[in-house]
N, C-alpha and C positions, 0 to 999 in steps of 0.2 A: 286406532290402528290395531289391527289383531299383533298377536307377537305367537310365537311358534314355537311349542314345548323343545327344550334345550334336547341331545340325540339322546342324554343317558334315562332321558323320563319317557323317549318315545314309544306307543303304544302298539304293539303291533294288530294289523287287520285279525279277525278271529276265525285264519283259515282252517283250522282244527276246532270247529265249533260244532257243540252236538256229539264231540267225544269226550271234550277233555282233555288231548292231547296226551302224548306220550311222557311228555315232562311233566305233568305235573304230580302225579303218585310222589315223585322226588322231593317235591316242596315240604315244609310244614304245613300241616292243617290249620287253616287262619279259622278265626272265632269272631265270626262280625255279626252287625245287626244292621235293621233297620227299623227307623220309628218313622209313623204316617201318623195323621191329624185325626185319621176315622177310618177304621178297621171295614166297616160295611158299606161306605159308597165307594162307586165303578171309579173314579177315578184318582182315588189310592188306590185301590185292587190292583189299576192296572198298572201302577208304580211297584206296587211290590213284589206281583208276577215277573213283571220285566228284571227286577234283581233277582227271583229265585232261579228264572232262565238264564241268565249270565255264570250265576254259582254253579247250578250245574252242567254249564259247558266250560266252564274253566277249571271245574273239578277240586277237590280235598277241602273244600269251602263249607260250613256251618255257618248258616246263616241265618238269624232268628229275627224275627217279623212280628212289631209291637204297634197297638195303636189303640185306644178308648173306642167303645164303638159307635159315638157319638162324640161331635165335634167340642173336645173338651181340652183345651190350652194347660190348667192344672194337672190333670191325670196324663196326659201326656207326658210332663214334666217329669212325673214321677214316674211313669214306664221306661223314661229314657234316661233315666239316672239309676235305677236296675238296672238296664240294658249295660252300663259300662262297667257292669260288675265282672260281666259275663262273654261282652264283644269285645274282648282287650285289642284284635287287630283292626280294629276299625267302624265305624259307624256312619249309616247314612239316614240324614236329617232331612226330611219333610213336615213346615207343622205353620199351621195359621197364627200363631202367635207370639209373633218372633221378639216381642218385647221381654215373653217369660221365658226363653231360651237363651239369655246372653249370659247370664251365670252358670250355668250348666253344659251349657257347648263349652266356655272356658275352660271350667273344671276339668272337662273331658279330657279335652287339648294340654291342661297342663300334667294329668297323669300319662300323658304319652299314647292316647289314643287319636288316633287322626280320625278328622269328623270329614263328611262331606256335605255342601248344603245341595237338595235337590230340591228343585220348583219354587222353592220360597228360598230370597238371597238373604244373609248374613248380616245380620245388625253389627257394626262396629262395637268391639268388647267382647265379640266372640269367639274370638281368634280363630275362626273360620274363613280357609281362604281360598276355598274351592270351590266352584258352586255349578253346578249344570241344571241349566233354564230356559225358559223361552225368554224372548223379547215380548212383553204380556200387552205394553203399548201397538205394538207394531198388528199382533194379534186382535185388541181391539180395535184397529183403524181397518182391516181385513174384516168385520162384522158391518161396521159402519158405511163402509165401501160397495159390501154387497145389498145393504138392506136399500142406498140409494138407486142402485140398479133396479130394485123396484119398486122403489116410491118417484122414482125423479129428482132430479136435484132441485126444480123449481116446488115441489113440494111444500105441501101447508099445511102444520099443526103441530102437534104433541108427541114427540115421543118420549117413553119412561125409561129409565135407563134402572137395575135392581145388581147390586152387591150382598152376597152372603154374609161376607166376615168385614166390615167395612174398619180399614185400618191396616187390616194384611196387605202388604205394597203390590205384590203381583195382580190380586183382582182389583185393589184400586188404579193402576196402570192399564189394565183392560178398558175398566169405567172411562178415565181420562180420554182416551187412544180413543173412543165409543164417540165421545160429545166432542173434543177436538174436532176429530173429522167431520161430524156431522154440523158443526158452528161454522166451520169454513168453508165448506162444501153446497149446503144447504140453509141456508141463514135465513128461510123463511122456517124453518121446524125450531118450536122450542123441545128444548132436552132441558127434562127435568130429572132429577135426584143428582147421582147414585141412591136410591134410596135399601135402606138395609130391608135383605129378604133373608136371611138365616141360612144354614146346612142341613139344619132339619129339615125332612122331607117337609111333615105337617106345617109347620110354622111356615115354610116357606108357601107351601099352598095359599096358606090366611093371609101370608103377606103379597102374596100378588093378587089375590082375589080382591081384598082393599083398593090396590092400585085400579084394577081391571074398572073395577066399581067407581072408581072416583075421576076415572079416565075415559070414559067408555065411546068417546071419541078418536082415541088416539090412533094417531098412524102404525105406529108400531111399540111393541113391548119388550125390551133386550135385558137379557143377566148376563152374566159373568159365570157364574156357577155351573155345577153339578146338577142338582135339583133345579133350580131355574128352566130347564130346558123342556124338562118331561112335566112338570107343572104347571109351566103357561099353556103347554100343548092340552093336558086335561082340561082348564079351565076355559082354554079356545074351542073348543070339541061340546062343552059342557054348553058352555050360551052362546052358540052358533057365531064365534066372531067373527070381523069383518076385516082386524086389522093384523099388523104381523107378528110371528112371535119366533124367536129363535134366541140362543143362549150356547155352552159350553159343554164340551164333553161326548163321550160315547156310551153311557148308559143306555141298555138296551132298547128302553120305553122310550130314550132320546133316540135313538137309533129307527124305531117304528115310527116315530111322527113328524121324523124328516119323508121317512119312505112315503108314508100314507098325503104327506102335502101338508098335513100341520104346521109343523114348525118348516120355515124356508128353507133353514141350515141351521148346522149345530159348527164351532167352531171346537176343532182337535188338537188339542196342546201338546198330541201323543207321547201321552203320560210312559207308555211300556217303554218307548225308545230313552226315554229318561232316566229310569228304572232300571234298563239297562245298561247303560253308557253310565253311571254314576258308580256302581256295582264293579263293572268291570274296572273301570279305570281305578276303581281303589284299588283290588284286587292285583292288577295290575303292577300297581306299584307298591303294595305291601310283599310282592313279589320280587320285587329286584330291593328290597330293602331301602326304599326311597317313601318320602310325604307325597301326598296328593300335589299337583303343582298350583300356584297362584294364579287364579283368572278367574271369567265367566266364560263357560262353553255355553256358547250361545247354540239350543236346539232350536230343528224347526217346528213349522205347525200347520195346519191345513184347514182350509173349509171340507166340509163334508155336506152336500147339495145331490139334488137330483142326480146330479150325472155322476157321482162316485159311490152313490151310497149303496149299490150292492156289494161293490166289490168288498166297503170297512166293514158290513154284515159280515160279510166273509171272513173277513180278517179276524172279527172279532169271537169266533166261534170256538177258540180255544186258544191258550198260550202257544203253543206251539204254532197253531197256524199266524200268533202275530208276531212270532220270530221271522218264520217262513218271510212274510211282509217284507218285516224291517231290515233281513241281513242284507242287502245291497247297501245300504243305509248303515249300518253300523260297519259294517268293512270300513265302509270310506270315512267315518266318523270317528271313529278307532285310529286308523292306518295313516291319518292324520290331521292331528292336532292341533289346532291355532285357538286361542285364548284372547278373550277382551279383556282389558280394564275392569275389577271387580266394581271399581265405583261408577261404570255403567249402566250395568244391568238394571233393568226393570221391568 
């Protein structure tokens, strides 16, 4: 059962959005950050764009934007332990490994900086208790759903299922949400792994190429990931495949090999609405001199198929044009509040 942020933590819609509004010159200047897992793939970019667009329409906000530029758990760690040197009003936390974050989200928390978790949930011991995320199950049975739509549910064979960071809960609840549905659904296809395909671009190449290669029967070929999506598509493109290939994200090469018919669909966790909704609501409440509240805001997500994918091209052609998008969406995400059970979330 959702529960509903108490009146004195409620958020209001961000009808003065795009100026700043008039009250806030008034405020203190807050000094927050954010940490991502990988400074150069599209989908932290577009996590951290989404918080630069919120800072400034909420205005007197500095806000510093940290991440390894390759998917590194350690260096992370230690960007985001800088970071609280320097964001004393607040931090928002994105990172693939959240086992090496529970000491250090702590720390954070116990100097008096309030953390936020975004996209990946809070390990218990990190005194993290705010978190804004998709339902990443729900998201994979939404892949699994459509890929049957054209394979059939009486379907026969092999599909491979590829995890980048295998052990991060949100893409493993993809994975899960992926073979669930497809065991119940379709009980003549075997679903095989999750098997780990990496964040690196390269590596992730060699590691679906191995599959492609060792499968070259298969019905279809699903990730989880960033990379997943734009790399089975080269690799389908490259030896004329025959079977399906679709994965996560809006990266742009993901974005052309939906258009072109490569990939079927890509699945949109949209990362900028997170980015922003996480941003603001700290802000927010670093504003009325309150913590972030306790729960999961559960965000939404989307397929992105034939029939939409001009419009996300579109969307996608600058931060501002993906504000434009989403403020209908964040008005009413903002302007009210309702919160799951953080031990939820998945």
């Amino acid at each position: 059962m959702r529960k509903k942020l108490i009146a004195g933590l409620a958020i209001v819609a961000l009808a003065a959005a795009g100026c700043g509004g008039s009250g806030s010159a008034k405020n203190k200047r807050l000094k927050l950050g954010m940490a991502v897992a990988n400074y150069s793939l599209n989908f932290n970019r577009e996590m951290y764009q989404g918080g630069q667009q919120a800072a400034a329409h909420l205005g007197n906000v500095d806000l510093k934007v940290v991440g390894p530029p390759n998917t590194d758990g350690p260096a992370e760690v230690q960007l985001f332990q800088n970071l609280t040197v320097t964001a004393t009003d607040g931090i928002v936390l994105m990172n693939l490994a959240p086992p090496l974050f529970v000491r250090p989200a702590a720390q954070a928390v116990d100097k008096g900086i309030p953390v936020v978790a975004m996209d990946t949930s809070p390990m218990p011991g990190e005194k993290v208790n705010f978190y804004v995320g998709n339902d990443n199950y729900e998201l994979g049975t939404l892949m699994a759903q459509a890929t049957l739509k054209r394979t059939g549910a009486g379907a026969k064979g092999v599909v491979v299922v590829g995890v980048p960071n295998p052990g991060t809960p949100v893409l493993d609840s993809r994975a899960k949400g992926i073979k669930d549905t497809l065991n119940k659904l379709a009980p003549g296809t075997q679903v095989l792994g999750p098997f780990q395909t990496y964040s690196d671009p390269a590596q992730n190449y060699s590691a679906w190429l191995a599959q492609v290669h060792a499968h070259p029967n298969a019905l279809a070929f699903l990730g989880v990931g960033d990379a997943d999506s734009y790399d089975l598509a080269k690799i389908k493109q490259a030896e004329h495949g025959k079977y399906l290939t679709a994965g996560f994200d809006v990266d742009a090469k993901t974005l052309e090999a939906v258009k072109n018919g490569t990939d079927f669909l890509t699945i949109d966790p949209e990362h900028f609405l997170k980015g922003y909704i996480s941003t603001a609501v700290l802000i927010q409440t670093r504003r009325a001199g309150k913590k972030p509240p306790d729960g999961w805001f559960k965000m939404p997500g989307q397929v992105v198929d034939s029939g939409n994918i001009d419009q996300i091209i579109q969307r996608e052609t600058s931060p501002g044009a993906e504000y434009t998008y989403y403020k209908s969406q964040i008005d009413k995400l903002l302007g009210n509040i309702s919160l799951l059970p953080l031990s939820q979330a998945r």
